[in-house]
C-alpha positions as CSV (number, residue, x, y, z in Angstrom):
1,X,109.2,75.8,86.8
2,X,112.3,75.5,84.8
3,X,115.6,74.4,85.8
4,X,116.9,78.0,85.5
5,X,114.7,79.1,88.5
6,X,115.5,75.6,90.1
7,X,117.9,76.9,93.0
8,X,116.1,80.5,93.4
9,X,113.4,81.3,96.1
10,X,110.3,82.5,95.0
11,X,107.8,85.1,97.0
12,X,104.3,85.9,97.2
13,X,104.4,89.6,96.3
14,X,100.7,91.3,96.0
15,X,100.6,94.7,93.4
16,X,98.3,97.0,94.9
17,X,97.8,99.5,92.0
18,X,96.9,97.5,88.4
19,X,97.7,100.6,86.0
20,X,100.3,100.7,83.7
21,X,103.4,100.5,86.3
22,X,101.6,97.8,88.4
23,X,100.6,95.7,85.5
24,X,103.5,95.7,83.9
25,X,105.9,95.1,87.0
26,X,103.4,92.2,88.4
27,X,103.5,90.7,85.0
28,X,107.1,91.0,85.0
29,X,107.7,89.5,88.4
30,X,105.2,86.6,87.6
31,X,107.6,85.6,84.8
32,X,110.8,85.4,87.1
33,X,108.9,82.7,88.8
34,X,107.3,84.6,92.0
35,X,103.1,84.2,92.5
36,X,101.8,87.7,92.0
37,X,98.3,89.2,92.8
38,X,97.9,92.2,91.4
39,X,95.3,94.4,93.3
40,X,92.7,97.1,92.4
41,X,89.8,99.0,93.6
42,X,88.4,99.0,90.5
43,X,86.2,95.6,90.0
44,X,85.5,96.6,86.4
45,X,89.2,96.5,85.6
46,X,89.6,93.5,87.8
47,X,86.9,91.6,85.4
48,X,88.8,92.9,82.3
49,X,91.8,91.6,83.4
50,X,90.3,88.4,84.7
51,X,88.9,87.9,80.9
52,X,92.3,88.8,79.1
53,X,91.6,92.2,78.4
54,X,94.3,94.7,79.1
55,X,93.7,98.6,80.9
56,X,96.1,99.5,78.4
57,X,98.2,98.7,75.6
58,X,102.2,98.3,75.6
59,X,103.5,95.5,73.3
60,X,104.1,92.3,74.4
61,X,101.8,92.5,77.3
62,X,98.6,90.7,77.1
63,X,100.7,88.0,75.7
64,X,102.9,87.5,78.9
65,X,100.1,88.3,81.2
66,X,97.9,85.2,79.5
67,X,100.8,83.3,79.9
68,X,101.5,83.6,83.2
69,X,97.7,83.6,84.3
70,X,98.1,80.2,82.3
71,X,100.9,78.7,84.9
72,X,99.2,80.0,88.1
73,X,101.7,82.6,88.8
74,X,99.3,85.8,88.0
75,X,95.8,86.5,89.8
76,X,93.5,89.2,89.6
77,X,91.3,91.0,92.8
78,X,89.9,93.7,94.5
79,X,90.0,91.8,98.3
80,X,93.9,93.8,99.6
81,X,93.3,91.4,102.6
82,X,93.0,88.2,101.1
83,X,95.5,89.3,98.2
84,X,98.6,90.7,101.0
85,X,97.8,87.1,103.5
86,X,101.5,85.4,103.1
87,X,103.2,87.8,101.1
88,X,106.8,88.5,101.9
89,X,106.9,92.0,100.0
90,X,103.9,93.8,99.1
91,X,104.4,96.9,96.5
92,X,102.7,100.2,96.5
93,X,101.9,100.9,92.4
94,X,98.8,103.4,93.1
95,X,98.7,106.9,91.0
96,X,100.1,110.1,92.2
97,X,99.0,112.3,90.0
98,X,99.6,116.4,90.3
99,X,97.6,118.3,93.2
100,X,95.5,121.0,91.8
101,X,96.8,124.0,93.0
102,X,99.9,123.7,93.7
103,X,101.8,120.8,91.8
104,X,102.6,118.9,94.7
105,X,101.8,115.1,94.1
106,X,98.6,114.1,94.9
107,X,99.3,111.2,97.5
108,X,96.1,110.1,99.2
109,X,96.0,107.3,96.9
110,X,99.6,106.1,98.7
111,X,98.4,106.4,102.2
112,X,95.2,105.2,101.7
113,X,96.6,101.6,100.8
114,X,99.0,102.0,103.1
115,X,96.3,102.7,106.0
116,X,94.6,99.6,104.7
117,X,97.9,97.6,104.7
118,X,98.5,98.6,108.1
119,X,95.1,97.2,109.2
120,X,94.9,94.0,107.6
121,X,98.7,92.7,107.5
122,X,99.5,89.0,109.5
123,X,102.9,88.1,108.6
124,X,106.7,90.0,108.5
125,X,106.6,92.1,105.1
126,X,108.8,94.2,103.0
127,X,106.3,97.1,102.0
128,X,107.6,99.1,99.0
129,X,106.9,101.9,97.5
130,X,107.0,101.6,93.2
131,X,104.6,104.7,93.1
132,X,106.7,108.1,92.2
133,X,106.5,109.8,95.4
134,X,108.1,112.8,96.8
135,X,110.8,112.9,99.4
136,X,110.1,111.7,102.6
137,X,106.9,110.0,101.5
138,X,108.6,106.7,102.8
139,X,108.7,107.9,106.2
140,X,105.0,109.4,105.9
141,X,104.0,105.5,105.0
142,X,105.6,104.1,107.9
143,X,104.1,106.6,110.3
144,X,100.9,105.3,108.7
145,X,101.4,101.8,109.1
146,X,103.3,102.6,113.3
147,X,100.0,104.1,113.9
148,X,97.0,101.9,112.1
149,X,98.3,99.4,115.4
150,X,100.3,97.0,113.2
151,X,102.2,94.2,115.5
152,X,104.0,92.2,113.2
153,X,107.3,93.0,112.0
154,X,107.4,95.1,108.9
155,X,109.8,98.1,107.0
156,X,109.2,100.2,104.1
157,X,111.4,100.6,101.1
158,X,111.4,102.9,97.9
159,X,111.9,101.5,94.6
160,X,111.3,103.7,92.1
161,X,110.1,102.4,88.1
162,X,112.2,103.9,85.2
163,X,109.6,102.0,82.1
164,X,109.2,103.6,78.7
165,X,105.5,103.6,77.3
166,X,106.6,101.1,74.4
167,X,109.2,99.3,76.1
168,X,108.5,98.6,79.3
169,X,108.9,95.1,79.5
170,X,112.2,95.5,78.1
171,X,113.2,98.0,80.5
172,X,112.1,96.1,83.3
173,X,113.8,92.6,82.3
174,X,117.2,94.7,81.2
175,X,117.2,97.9,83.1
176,X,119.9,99.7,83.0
177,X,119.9,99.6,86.6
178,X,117.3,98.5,89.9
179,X,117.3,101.3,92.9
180,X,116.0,100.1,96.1
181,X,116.3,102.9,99.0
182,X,116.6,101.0,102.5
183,X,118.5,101.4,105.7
184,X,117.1,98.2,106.8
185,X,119.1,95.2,106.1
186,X,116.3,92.7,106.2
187,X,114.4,95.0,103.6
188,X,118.0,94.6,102.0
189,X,117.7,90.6,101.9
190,X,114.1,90.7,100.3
191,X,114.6,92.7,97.8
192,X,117.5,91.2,96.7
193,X,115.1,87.5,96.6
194,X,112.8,89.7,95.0
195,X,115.1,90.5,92.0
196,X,117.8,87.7,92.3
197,X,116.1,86.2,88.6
198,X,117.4,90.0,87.1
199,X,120.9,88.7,87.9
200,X,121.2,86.5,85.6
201,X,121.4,89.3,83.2
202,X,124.1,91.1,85.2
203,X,121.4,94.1,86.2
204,X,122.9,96.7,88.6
205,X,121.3,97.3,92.0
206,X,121.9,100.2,93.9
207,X,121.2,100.3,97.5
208,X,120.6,104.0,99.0
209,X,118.7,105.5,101.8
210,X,115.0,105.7,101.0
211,X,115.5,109.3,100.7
212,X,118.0,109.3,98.2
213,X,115.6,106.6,96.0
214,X,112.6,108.7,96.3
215,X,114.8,111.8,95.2
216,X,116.6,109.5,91.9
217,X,113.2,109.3,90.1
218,X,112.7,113.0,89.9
219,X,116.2,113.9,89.2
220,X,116.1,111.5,86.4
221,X,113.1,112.7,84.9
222,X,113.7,116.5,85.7
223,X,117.3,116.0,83.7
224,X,116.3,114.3,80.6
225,X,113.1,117.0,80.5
226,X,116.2,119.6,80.7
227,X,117.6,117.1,77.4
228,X,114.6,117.7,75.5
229,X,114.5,121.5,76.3
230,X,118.0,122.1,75.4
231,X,117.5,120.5,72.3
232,X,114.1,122.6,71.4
233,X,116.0,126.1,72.3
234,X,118.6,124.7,70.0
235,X,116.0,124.4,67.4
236,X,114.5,127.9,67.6
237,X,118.0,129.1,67.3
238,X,118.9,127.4,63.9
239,X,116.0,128.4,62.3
240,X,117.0,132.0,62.7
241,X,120.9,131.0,62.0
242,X,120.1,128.7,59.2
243,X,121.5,125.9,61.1
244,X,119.7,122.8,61.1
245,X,118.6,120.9,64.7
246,X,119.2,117.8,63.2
247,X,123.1,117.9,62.6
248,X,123.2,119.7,65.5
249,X,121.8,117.3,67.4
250,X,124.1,114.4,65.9
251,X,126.4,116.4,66.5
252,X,126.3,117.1,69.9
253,X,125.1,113.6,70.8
254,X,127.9,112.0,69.7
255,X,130.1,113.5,72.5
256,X,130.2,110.5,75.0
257,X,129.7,113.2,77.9
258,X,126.4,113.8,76.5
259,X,124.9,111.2,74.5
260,X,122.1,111.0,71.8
261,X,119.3,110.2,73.8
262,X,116.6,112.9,74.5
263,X,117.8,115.4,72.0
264,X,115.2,115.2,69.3
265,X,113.4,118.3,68.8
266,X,109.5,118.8,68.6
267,X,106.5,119.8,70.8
268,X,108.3,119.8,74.1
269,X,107.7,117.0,76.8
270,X,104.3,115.4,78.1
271,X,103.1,112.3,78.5
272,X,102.4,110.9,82.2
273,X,105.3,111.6,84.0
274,X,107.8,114.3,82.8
275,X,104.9,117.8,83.3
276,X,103.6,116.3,87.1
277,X,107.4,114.9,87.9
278,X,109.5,118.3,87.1
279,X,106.2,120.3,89.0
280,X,106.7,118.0,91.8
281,X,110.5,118.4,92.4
282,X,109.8,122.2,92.1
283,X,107.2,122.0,95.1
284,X,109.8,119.7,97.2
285,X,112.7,122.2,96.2
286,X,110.1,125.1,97.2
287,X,109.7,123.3,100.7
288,X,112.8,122.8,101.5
289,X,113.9,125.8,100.7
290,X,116.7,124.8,97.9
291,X,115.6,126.4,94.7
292,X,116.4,124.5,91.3
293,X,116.5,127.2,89.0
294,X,117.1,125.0,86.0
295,X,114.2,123.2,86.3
296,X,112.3,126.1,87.1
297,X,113.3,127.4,83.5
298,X,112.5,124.4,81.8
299,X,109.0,124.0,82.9
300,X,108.8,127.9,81.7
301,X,110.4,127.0,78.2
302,X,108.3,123.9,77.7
303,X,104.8,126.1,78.3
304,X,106.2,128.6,75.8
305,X,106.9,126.0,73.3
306,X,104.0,124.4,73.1
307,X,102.0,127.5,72.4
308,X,104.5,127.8,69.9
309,X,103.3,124.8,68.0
310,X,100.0,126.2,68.1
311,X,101.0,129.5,66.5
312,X,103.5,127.5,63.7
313,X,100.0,125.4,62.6
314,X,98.4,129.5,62.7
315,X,101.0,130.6,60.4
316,X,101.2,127.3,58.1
317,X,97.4,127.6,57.5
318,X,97.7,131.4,56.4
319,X,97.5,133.3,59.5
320,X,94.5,133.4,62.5
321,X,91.9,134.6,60.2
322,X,92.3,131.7,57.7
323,X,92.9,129.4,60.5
324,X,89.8,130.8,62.2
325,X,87.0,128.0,62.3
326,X,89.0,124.9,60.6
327,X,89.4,121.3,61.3
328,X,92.5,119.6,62.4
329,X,93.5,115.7,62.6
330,X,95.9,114.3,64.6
331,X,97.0,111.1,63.1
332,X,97.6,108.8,66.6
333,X,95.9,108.4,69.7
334,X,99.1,108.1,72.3
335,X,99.3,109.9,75.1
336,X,101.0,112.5,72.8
């Protein structure tokens, strides 16, 4: 390693979870210097990744993931014992996709790891949660791991993701900030090894409960969803005022209060996060009894506007009749 990593301490840190948030933060940690293992159920994906062929596609990636394969600081497997053996902090990266019926995140995927932590772990380790989880999920995980008879020292910490699909390695080598949610100051002192090469770069790390963590990652994706929606509502108004969105927009965004970001009209929201996070924090607000209203009306606004796409395509192609039986392309295979 370099002479810029010279005076640093490096950990073993196992990814359990190699989709896009574990791929991308193992890869990411691999090139500060620590040995990463990302983990996976999946032995077809593990085989991909062992022959250089990425899950999924975000710039930059199979490029840093070959190169630190190359130096022996990135491994691939589907063995969680023989990957979490010596680690110091081992991260939680698993789905958590919406429950069907009710919104609430689906988190049998978290616990499930954290059952097979629990029953497999040697040494002293940090185990933190990356996943986007609910409130109170943390202490859920460390009932878990109390009660699968773990003997060796361990605590659980929340550190939410905040990666664009396009940008993520950018985001996670220059975020605009790091949240780690721990009471525990040991927890405290490994997480700060973990991201002392981030540092360098002046990144800010806020230390909270693990509560308030867990709760950050929804509030930040529930506000800028509440950005875009604004912004769309906006839109339907200047078409019938003759105002155009655009100016209004600039406009707008160009108060330092508010800021540019988000306010681009078009479809509404979607994507991976934004429709499952916003339903989430309504089912956690619905549980504990403290409504969030606004949210509430944005999830409403964002239906409506998408079937309002759907009737603006109606209308350009002549009305339903005309429309009735056609073809459409979409030109780009995102997520969008």
């Amino acid at each position: 390693r370099d002479s810029r990593h010279a005076k640093e301490q490096f950990l073993s840190i196992p990814m359990v979870g190699s989709g896009y948030v574990g791929l991308v933060s193992g890869a990411c940690f691999a090139d500060f210097g620590h040995e990463v293992v990302c983990i996976d159920k999946d032995p077809t994906k593990i085989d991909r990744l062992n022959a250089g062929i990425m899950p999924i596609y975000e710039p930059g990636l199979a490029e840093l993931v070959a190169s630190n394969v190359k130096a022996g600081r990135l491994s691939f497997t589907t063995d969680l014992s023989e990957g979490i053996d010596g680690a110091g902090a081992i991260f939680i990266a698993v789905g958590t996709p919406s429950r069907r019926g009710d919104g609430h995140a689906d988190l049998s995927f978290v616990y499930a790891v954290a059952q097979e932590i629990g029953e497999n772990l040697k040494q002293p380790a940090v185990i933190v949660t990356k996943s986007t989880v609910p409130v109170g999920t943390g202490d859920e995980v460390e009932r878990i791991l109390r009660d699968s008879g773990l003997k060796t020292q361990f605590a659980v910490a929340s550190n939410p993701e905040f990666l664009r699909e396009g940008a993520a390695i950018t985001d996670f080598k220059r975020p605009d900030r790091i949240v780690v949610g721990t009471e525990d100051d040991w927890a405290r002192s490994v997480m700060n090894e973990v991201y002392r090469p981030l540092f360098l770069n002046k990144a800010p790390i806020l230390f909270t409960s693990r509560r308030s963590s867990e709760l950050i990652k929804y509030a930040a994706n529930a506000f800028l969803a509440v950005k875009i929606t604004f912004i769309n509502e906006m839109a339907d108004l200047c078409e019938k005022v003759g105002a155009d969105v655009q100016d209004v927009s600039r406009g707008i965004g160009m108060d330092g209060r508010i800021g540019s970001k988000f306010l681009h009209a078009g479809p509404g929201y979607g994507g991976s996060c934004f429709p499952k996070d916003t339903l989430a924090l309504l089912k956690t607000a619905e549980d504990y009894d403290a409504p969030t209203r606004i949210v509430e009306a944005v999830v409403k606004v964002n239906d409506a506007r998408k079937r309002a796409m759907g009737r603006k395509v109606i209308d350009a192609l002549g009305g339903m009749e005309a429309a009735r039986g056609k073809k459409a392309a979409l030109l780009g295979l995102t997520f969008k």
